[in-house]
C-alpha positions in Angstrom: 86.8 102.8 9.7 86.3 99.3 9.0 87.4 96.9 11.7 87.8 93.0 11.2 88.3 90.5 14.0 88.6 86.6 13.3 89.2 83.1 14.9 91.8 81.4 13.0 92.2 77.8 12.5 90.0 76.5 15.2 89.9 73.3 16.1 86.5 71.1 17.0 86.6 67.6 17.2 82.8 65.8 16.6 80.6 63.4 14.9 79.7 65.0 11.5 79.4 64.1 8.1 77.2 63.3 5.3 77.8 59.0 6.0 76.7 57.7 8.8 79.9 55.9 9.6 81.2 59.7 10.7 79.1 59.7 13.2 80.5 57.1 15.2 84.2 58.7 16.1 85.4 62.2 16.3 86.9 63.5 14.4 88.6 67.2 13.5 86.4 70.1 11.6 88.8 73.9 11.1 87.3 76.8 11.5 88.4 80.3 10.6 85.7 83.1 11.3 86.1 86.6 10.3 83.5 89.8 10.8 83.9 92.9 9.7 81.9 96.5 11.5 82.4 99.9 10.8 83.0 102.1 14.1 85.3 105.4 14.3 87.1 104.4 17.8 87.0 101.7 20.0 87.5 101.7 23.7 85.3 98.9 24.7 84.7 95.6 24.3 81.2 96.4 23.9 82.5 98.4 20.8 84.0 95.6 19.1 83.3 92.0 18.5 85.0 90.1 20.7 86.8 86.7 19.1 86.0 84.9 22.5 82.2 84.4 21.2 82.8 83.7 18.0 84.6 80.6 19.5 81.6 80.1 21.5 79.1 80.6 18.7 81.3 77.7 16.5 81.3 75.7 19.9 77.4 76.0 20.3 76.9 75.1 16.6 79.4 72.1 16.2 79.3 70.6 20.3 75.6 71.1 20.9 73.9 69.9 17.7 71.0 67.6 18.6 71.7 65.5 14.9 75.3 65.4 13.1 75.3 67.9 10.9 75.5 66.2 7.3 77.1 69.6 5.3 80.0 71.4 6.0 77.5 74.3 4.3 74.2 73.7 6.9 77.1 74.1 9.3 78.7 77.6 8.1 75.0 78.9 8.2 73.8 77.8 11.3 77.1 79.7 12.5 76.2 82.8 10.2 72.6 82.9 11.4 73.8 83.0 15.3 76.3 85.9 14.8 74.1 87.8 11.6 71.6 88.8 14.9 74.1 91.3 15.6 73.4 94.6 13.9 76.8 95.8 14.3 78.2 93.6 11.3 78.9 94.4 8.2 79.7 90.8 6.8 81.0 87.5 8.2 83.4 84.5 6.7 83.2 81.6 7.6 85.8 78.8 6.2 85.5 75.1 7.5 88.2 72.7 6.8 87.7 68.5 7.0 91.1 67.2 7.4 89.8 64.2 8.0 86.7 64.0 5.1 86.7 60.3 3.3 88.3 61.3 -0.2 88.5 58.9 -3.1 92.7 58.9 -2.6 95.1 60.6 -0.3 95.9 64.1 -1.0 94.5 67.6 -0.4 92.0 68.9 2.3 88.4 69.3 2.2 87.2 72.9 2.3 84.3 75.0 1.8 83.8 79.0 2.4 81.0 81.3 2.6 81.0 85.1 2.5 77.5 86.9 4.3 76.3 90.6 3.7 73.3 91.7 5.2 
């Protein structure tokens, strides 16, 4: 069978963005994070992926970065290349929304996806 688990619409607040002027205030990054695995049963965690570290892994990547992060994308694959080390994934999504991202006029919301397969 083939299992998903996710983190929806997870919410970070930090200094990141391709200006410099987002790195002086916080300010909110989205993240929805989805893996998919292949496994008959499951009866332990140790079976499954467990949604509390991919919060942790989007935590790591996004609260511990020695230097803002400039791209939504360098930050999507920094959070792909922590989780990819587990060999029980079959693909990961990530999705990163910028509420907050400097547009030329008010309206819509800043968004970029990527979809990994090993």
């Amino acid at each position: 069978m083939q299992w998903r688990v996710g983190l929806e619409s997870y919410e970070v607040r930090a200094k990141h963005g391709y200006f410099d002027h987002e790195h002086e205030a916080d300010q909110p990054f989205v993240f929805t994070v989805w893996v998919e695995f292949e496994r008959e049963t499951i009866s332990e965690l140790e079976e499954s992926i467990n949604y509390a570290d991919l919060q942790t892994t989007v935590d790591d990547v996004v609260l511990n970065a020695i230097h803002p992060i400039r791209l939504l994308e360098e930050m999507a694959h920094q959070i792909i290349e922590r989780l990819s080390t587990r060999a029980l994934l079959t693909s990961i999504s990530v999705r990163i929304e910028k509420p907050e991202a400097p547009l030329p006029h008010p309206g819509g919301r800043p968004v970029i996806e990527v979809h990994w397969r090993p």
